[in-house]
Every structure is written in C-alpha cells, then in structure tokens.
ZALUM-991362 format. One line per 2 residues: number of its first residue (from 1); for each residue x, y, z of N, C-alpha, C. Coordinates in steps of 0.001 Angstrom, whole numbers, padded with zeros to 6 digits. Layout:
# residues N
NUM) X Y Z X Y Z X Y Z  ... $
# end
This chain:
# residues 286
1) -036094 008464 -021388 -035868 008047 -020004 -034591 008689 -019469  -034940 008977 -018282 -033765 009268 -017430 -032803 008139 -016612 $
3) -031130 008741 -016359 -030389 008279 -014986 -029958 008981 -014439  -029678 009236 -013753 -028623 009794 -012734 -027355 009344 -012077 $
5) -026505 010026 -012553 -025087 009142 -012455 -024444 010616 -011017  -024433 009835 -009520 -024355 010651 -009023 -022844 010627 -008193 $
7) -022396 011355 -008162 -020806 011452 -007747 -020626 012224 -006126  -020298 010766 -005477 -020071 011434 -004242 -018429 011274 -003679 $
9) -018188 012182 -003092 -016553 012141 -002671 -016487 011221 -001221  -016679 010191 -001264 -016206 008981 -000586 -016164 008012 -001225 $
11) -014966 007172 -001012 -014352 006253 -001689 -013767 005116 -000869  -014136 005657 000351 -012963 004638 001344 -013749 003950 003023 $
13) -014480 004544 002842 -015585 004227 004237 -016166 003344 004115  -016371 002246 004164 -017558 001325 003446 -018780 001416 003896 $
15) -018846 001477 005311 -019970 001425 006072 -020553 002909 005599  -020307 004037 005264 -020764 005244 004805 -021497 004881 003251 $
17) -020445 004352 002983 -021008 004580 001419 -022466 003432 001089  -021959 002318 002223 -023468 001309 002061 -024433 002259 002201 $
19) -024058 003121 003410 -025376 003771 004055 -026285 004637 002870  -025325 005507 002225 -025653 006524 001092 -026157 005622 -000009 $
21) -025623 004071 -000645 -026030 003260 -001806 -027662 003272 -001159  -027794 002641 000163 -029238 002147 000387 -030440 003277 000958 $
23) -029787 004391 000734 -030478 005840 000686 -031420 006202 -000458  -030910 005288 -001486 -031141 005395 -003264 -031820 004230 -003530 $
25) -032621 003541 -002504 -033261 001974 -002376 -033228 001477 -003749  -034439 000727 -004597 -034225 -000028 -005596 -033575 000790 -007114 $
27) -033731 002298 -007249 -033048 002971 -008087 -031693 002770 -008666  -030696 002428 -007200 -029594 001761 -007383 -028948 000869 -007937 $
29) -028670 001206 -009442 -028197 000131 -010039 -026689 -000401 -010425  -026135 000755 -009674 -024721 000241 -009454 -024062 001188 -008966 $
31) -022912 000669 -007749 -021444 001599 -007432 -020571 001075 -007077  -019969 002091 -007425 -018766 002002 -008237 -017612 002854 -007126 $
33) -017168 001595 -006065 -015873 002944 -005527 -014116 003051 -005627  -013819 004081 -005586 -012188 004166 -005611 -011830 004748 -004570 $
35) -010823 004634 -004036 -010009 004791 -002658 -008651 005801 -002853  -008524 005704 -004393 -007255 006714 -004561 -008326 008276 -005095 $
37) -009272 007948 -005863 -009765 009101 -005832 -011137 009571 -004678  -011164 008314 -004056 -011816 009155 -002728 -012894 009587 -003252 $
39) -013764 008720 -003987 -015103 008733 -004811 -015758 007431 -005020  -017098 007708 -004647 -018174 006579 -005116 -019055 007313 -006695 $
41) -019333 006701 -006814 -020705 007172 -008834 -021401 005494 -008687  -022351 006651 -008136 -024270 005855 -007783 -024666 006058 -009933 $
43) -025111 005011 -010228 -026020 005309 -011199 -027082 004430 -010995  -027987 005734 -011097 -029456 005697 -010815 -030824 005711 -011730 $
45) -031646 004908 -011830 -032726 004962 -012857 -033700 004398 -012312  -035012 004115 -013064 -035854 004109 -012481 -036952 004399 -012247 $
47) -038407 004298 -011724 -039430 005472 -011060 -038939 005770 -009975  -039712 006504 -009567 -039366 007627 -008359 -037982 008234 -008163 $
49) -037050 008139 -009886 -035568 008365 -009680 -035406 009660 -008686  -035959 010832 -008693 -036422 012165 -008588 -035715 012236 -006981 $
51) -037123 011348 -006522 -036813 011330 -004860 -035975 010157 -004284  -035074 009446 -004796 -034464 008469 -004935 -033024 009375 -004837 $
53) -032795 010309 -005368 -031779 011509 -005767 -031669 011987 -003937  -032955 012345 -004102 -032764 013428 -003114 -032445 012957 -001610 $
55) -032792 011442 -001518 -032732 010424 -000318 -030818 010505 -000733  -030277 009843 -001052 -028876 010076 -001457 -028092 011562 -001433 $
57) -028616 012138 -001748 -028048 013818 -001384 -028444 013913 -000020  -029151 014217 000447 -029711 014202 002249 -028543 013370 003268 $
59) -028550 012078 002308 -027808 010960 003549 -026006 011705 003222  -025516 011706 001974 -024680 011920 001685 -024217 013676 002727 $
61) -024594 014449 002287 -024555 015506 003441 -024784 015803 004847  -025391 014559 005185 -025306 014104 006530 -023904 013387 007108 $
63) -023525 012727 005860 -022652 011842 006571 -020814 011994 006125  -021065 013148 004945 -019799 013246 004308 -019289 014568 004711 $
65) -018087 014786 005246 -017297 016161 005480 -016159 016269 004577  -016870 017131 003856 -015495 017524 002849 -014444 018157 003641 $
67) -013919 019135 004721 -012788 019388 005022 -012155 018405 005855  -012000 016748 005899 -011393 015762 006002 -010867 015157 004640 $
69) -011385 015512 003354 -011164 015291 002608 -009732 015131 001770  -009031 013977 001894 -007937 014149 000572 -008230 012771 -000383 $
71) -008001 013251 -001996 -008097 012540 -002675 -007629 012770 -004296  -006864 012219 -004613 -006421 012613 -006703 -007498 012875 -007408 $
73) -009024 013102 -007630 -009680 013249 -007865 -010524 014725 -007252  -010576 015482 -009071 -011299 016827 -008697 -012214 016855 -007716 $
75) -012635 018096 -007138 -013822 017996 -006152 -014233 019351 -005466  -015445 019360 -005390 -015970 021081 -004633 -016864 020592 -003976 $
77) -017260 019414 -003798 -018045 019262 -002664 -018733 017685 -002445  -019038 017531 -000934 -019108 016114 -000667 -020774 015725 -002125 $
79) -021727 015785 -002283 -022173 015563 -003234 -021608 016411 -004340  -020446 015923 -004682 -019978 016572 -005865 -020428 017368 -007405 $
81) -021586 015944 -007883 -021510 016061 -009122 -022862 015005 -008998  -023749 015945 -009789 -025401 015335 -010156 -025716 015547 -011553 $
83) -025558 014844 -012070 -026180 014770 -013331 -027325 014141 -013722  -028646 014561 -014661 -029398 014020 -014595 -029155 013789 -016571 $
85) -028702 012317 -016994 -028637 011843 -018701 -030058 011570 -019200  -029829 012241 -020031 -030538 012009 -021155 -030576 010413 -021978 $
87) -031048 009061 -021891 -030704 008296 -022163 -030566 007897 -023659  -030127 007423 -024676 -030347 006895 -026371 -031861 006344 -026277 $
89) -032467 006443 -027496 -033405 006048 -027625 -033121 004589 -027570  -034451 003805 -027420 -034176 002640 -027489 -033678 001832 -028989 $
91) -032867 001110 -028782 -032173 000443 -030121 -031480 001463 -030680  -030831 002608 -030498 -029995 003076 -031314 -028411 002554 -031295 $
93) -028123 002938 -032247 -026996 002342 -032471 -025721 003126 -032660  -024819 002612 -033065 -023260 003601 -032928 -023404 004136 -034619 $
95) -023264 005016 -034914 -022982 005862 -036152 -022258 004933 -036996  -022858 004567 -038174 -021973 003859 -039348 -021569 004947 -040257 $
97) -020679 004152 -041695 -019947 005286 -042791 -020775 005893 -042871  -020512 007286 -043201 -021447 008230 -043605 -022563 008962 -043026 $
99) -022466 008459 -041117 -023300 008926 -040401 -021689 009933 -039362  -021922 011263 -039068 -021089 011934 -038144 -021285 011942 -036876 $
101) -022446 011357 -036193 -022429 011523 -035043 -023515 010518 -034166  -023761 011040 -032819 -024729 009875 -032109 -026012 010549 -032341 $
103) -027167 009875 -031919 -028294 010503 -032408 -028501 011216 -031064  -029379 012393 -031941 -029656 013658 -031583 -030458 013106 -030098 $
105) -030221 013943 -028927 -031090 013696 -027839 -032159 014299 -027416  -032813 014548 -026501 -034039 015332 -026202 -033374 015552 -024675 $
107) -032776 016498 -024500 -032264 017282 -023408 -033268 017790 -022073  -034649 018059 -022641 -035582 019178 -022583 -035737 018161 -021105 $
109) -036216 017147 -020559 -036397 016400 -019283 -035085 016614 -018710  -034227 016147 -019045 -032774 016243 -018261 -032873 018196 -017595 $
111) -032791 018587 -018767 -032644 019926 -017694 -034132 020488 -016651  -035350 020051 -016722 -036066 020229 -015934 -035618 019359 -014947 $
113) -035445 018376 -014734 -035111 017443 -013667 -034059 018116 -013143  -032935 018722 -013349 -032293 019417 -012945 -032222 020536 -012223 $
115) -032885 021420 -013140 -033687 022562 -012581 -034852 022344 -011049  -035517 021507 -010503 -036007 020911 -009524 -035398 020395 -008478 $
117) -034058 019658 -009059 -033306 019632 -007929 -032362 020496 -006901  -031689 020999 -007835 -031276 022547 -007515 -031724 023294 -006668 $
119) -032966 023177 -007171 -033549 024115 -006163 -034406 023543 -004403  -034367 022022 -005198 -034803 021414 -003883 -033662 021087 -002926 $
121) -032319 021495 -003682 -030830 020833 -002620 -030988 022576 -002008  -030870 023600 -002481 -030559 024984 -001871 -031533 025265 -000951 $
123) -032955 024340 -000734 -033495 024977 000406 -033834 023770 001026  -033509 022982 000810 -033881 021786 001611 -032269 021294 002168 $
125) -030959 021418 001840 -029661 020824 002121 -029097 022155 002622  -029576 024104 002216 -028281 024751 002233 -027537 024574 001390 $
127) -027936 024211 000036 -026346 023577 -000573 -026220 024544 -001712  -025095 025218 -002477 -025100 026167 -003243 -024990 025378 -004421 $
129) -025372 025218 -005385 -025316 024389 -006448 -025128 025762 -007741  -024575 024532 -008554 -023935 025174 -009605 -024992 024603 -010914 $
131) -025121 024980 -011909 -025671 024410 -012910 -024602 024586 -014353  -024732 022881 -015011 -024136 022681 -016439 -024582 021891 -017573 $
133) -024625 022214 -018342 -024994 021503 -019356 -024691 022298 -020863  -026327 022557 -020869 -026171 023603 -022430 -025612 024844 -022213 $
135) -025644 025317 -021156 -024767 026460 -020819 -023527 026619 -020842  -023187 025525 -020161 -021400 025837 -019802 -021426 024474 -019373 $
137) -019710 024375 -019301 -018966 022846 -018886 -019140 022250 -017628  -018934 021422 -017418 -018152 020836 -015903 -017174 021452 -015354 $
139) -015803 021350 -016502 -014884 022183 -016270 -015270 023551 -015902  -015748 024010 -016440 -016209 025285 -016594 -016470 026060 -015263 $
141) -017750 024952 -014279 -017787 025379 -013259 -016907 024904 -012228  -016203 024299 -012326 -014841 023842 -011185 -013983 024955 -011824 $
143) -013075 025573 -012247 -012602 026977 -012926 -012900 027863 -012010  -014642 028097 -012133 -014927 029599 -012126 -015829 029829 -010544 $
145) -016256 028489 -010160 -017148 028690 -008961 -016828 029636 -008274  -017977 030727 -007074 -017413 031639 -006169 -016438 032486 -006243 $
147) -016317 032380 -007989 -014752 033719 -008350 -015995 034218 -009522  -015630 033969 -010214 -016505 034641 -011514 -017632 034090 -011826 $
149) -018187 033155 -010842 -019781 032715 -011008 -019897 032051 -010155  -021238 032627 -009660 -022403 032673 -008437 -022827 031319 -008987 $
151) -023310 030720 -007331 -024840 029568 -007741 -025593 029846 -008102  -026150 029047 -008929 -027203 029423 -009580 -028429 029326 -008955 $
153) -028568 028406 -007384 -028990 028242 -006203 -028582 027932 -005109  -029258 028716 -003910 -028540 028430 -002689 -027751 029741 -002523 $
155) -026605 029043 -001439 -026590 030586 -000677 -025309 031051 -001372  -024759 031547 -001161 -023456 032588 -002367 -022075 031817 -001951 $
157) -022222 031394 -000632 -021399 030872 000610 -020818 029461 -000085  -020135 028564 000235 -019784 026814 000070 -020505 026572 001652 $
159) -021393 025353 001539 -021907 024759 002788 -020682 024420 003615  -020577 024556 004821 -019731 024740 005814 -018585 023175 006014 $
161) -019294 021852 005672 -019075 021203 005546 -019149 019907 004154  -019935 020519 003577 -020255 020135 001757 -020184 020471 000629 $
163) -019641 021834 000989 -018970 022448 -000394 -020550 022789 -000785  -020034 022380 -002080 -021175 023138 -003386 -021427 021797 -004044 $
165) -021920 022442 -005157 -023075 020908 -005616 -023007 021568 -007062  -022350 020527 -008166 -022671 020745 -009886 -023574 020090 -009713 $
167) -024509 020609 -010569 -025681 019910 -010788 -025942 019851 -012656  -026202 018319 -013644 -025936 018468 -014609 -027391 018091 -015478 $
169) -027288 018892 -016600 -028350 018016 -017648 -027437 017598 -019172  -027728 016422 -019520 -025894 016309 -020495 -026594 014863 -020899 $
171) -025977 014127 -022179 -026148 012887 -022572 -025507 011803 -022057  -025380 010757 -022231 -024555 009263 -022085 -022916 009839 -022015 $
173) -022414 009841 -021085 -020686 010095 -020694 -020253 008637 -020316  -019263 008204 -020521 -018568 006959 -019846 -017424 007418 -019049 $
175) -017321 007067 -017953 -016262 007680 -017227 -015104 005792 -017513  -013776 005873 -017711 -012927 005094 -017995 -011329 005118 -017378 $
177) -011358 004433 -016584 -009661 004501 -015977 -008630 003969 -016798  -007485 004390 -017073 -006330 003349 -017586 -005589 003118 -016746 $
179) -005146 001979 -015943 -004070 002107 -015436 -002991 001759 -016412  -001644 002480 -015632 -000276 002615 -016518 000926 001639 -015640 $
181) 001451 001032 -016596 003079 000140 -015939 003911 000973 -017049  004970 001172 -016331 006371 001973 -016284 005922 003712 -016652 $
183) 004790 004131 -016174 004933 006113 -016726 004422 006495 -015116  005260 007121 -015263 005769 008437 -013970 004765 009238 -014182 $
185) 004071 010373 -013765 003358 011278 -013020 003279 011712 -014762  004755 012332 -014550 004494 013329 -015844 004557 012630 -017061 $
187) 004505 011833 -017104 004312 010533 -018412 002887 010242 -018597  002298 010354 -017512 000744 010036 -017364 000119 011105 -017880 $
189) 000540 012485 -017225 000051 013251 -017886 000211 013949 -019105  001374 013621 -019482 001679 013611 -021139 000392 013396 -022077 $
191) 000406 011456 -021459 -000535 010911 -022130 -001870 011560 -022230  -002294 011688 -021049 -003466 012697 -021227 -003856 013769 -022020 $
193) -002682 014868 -022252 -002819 016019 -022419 -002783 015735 -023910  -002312 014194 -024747 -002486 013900 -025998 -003615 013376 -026327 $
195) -004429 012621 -025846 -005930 012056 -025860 -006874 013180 -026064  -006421 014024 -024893 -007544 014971 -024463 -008222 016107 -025822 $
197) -009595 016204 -025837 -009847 016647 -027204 -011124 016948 -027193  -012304 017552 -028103 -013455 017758 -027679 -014134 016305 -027714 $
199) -014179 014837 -028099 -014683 013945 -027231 -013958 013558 -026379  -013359 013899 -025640 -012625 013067 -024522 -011789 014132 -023340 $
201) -012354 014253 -022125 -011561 014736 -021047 -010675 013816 -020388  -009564 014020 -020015 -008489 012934 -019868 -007696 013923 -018487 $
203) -007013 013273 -017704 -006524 013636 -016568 -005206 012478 -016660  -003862 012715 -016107 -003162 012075 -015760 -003109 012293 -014070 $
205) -003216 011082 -013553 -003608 010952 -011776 -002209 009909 -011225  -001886 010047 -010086 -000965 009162 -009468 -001921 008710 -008470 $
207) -001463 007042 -008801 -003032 005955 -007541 -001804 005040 -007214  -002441 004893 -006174 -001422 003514 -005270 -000737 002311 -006349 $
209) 000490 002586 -006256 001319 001486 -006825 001602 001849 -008694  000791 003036 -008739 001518 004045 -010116 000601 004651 -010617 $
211) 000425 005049 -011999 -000602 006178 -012487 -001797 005913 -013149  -002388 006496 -013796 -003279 006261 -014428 -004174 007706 -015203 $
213) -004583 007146 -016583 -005397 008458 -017446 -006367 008069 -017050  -007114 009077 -016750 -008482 008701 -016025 -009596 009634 -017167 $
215) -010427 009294 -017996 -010986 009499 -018820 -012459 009772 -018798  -013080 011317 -019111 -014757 011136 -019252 -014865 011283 -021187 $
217) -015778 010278 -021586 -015329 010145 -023017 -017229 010794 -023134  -016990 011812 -023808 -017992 012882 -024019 -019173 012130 -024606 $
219) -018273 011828 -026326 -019173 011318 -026893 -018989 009746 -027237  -019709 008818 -026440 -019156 007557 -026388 -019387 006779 -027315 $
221) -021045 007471 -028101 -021114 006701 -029145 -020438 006841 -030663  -019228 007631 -030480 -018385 008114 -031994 -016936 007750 -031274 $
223) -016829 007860 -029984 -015431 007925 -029721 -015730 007394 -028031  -015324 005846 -028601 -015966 004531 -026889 -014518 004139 -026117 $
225) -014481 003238 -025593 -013733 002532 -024454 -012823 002198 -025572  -012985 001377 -026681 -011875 000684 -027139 -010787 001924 -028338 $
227) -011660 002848 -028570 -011032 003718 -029483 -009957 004462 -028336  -010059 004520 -027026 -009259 005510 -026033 -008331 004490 -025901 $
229) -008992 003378 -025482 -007919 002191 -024903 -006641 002305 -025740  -006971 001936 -027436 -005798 001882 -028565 -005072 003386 -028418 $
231) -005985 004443 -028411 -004788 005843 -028510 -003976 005874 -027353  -004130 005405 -025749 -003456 005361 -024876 -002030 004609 -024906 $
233) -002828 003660 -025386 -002048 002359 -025673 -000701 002940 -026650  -001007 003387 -027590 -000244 003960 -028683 001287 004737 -028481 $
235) 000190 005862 -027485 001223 006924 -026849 002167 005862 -025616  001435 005260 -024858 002229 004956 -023634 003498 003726 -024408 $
237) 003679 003070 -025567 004479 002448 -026088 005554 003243 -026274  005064 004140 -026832 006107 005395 -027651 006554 005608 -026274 $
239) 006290 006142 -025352 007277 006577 -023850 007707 005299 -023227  007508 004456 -024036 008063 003020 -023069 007588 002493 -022148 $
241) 005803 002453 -022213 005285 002199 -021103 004206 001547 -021444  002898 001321 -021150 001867 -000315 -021408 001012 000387 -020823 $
243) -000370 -000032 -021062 -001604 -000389 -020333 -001579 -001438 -019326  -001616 -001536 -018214 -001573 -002397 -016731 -002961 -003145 -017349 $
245) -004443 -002367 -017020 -005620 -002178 -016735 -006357 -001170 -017438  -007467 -001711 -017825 -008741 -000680 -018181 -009402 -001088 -016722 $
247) -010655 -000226 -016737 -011626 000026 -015798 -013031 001032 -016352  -014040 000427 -015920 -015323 001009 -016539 -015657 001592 -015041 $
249) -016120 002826 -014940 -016744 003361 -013750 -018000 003514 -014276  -019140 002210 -013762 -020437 002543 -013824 -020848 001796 -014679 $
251) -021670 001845 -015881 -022367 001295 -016824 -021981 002099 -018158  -021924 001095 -019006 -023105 001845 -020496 -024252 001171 -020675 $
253) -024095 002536 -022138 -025099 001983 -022917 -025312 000672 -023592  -026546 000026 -024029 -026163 -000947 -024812 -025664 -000451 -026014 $
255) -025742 000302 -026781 -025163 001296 -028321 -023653 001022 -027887  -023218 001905 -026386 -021868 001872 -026715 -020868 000249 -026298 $
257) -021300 -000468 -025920 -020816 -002031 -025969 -021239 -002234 -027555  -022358 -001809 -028164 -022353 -002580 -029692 -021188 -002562 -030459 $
259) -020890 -001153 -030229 -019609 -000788 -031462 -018268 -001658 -031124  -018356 -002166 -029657 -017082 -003482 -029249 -016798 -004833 -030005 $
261) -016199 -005125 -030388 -016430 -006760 -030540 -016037 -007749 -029394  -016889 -008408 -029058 -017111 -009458 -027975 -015972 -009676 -027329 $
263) -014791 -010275 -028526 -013461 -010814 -028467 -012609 -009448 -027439  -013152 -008266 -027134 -011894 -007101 -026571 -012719 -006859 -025455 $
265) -014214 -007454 -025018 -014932 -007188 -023509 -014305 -007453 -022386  -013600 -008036 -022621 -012512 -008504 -021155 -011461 -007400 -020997 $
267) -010825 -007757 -021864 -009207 -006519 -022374 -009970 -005323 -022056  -011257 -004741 -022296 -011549 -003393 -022231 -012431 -003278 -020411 $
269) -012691 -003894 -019947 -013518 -004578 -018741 -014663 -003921 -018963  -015649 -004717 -020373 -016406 -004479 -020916 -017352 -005779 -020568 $
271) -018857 -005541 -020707 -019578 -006729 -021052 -021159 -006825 -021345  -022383 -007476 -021185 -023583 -007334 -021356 -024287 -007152 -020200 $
273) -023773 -007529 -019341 -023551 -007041 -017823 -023621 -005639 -017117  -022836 -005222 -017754 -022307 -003909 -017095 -022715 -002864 -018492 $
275) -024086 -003223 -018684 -025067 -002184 -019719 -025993 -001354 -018874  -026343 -000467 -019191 -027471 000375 -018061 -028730 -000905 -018936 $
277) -029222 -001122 -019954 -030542 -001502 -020100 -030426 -003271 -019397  -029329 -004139 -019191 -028976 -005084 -018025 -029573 -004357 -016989 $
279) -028902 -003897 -016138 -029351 -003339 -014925 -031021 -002704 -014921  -031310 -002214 -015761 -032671 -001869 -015713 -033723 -003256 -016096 $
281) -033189 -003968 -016872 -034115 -005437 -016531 -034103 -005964 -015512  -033087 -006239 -014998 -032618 -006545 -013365 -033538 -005988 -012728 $
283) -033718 -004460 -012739 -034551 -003851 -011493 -036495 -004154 -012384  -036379 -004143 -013343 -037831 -004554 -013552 -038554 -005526 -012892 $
285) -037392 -006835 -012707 -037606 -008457 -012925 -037957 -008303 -011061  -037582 -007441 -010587 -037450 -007257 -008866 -038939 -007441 -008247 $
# end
C-alpha cells in the first residue's frame, strides 16, 4: 500500500491551507502546519490516493505564490515535495539482535505512481518536476536543480509562480522537530551537524522564541524518534542547553511507535493515535 506525504510551502494562511486539506477530500489523514517554516505535510492514503494528489497539487498552485514566500524551511516550490511511500508490510516490526535493518520494501508501485504524476503535474500544472528516489537524493535535487540537472518533466523553466516540484518514490521517513532552550543559531546547528548521518538528515533552524534541529530520520525503523531525541539531548547538555520540545510532523508507522515504550509517548509526542494504520481505520470506519 501506498501514502503520500505531501509538502506544501504554506504554513500560515489558514483559510488557504483548509482550502488545499479539503482538495484531498477523505484521503486526508492528517496536517500538519508550521508558521516558522512556512509549511503544511498533507499525509495521504487511501483509494483514489492518485487523484486525491492531483486535486491538492491543482488547488495548491492555484492558490500558493512562491515569490511572496519567506520561511526557515528549504524550498523550490509552492508544491514543494511529493512523495509517493512505500508502506511496511503489515505487522512488521522494528529489527531485533541480530537483525541489521528494516524489512526490505517493494519500491516498484511507489516509483510508478510517481512516474504518472510527474508527468500529469508537467502537462496538466506547467510544473517542472524533479524526480528522487533510487536515483538520487532530496538533497541532491535542491543542490543541483536548473544548474546541473534538468526536469525530468515539464518545461526546463521554474513555473512563474510555483517553482518546481520534487517528486519522490522512497520508504517510511519521519519528519521530527526538537525544540532547543538556551542554544543560539550556531549551537543548533552544531547539534545538527553531530546527529546528521546516513539515517538521519538534521538541520539546525531559528523559529520564534529560539531554535530547533529539525530532523528527517531516513531509516525510522533502526534509528526512531526516541534514539534522536537521547543523541540531541546528549549533545545539547554538553553545550549547556536542553530539549524544550519534541514534535512529530505527520504520522508513523505502527513498527516505528513499537520500538517506543509507552512510558516516553508523551516526552517524545508520540502515541497510538498519531499511527498511519490509526488514521487509516479512522478513514475505513467513515
């Protein structure tokens, strides 16, 4: 099964962003907005996820102008960032002793679903989209876009008012905020630049009233919310500084809440709740 965890650069409009949530009718199983990074993340599942996508990209480029845009949070364009996950099989679980990793996924839907959209945003939106996954990074294409690599659809150009469009095929990511009490800019990003590693992309950001590592944790089921929380935690002591706040942007898996113990769901702003397979009973029971 598929989701779509879709990243749009508004964070602060409300009446916009209702408009774009109810663009994505019952698919919508949660968003998620911030005002310092000037971003909403729709995650989406479902039937008809497909055209459920494309109702949300349409409204979203109708209604979002990226050159009004400021915000601490990366960005190339008002539908920023489309990813279509690959979900865990059902009941899998977090890697015990002697297991190295999460179980193997089946990619092969994620990147057709991808591949379809792409091509339905470049002639149906104008929109130049980028493609990532087994190829190349995220990073990768924020780096190199319109300098050393073309869209992979659409016109060569950034849409006049929407930028460009990553478009992704990729597994279960958890996106995770820390906020920080007593670290300065470059304390934040200290912290970051020590976390940061092949499971874990980490950013040090300045947000209203102080900083924060703002975290996409690659592989969530070997390296989750509470394993980042403690290394943050670790470093920001050593500079003389604390965890304020965690923050979950979006859902997990149920796998990656397993590996939690109950007793740290709060401390981590974790719960059974805020699982994608919750939310997908929710939308069954509808």
């Amino acid at each position: 099964m598929l989701e779509c965890v879709v990243n749009v650069s508004e964070g602060r409009d409300r009446a916009v962003i209702s408009s774009i949530a109810q663009a994505g009718g019952a698919c919508v199983l949660d968003v998620h907005s911030d005002p310092d990074h000037h971003r909403t993340v729709l995650t989406m599942a479902g039937d008809d996820l497909e055209e459920a996508v494309r109702a949300v990209a349409s409204r979203t480029v109708a209604c979002v102008d990226l050159r009004a845009h400021t915000g601490v949070h990366p960005r190339m364009g008002a539908l920023d960032v489309v990813p279509f996950v690959a979900l865990p099989p059902a009941g899998a679980r977090p890697p015990g002793p002697g297991h190295d990793g999460a179980p193997p996924l089946d990619l092969a839907s994620a990147v057709a679903a991808r591949g379809r959209f792409a091509a339905w945003a470049a002639g149906a939106l104008d929109l130049p989209c980028f493609l990532y996954g087994p190829e190349r990074t995220l990073p990768e294409v924020r780096r190199h876009a319109f300098t050393s690599l073309a869209p992979d659809a659409g016109p060569p150009r950034p849409h006049p008012s929407a930028g460009a469009c990553a478009v992704g095929a990729r597994g279960v990511l958890v996106a995770y905020n820390l906020w920080l009490a007593g670290a300065d800019l470059a304390g934040a990003r200290a912290i970051a630049g020590a976390v940061r590693g092949p499971a874990v992309r980490a950013l040090g950001l300045a947000v209203a009233g102080g900083t924060q590592v703002s975290c996409n944790l690659i592989e969530p089921l070997v390296y989750g919310p509470a394993e980042v929380f403690d290394a943050v935690a670790a470093l920001a002591r050593e500079a003389g500084a604390s965890i304020a706040r965690a923050e979950l942007v979006g859902l997990v898996p149920a796998a990656v809440l397993g590996a939690v113990p109950p007793s740290r769901h709060h401390q981590l702003d974790l719960g059974p709740e805020r699982t994608i397979e919750a939310r997908l009973a929710g939308w069954r029971a509808r």
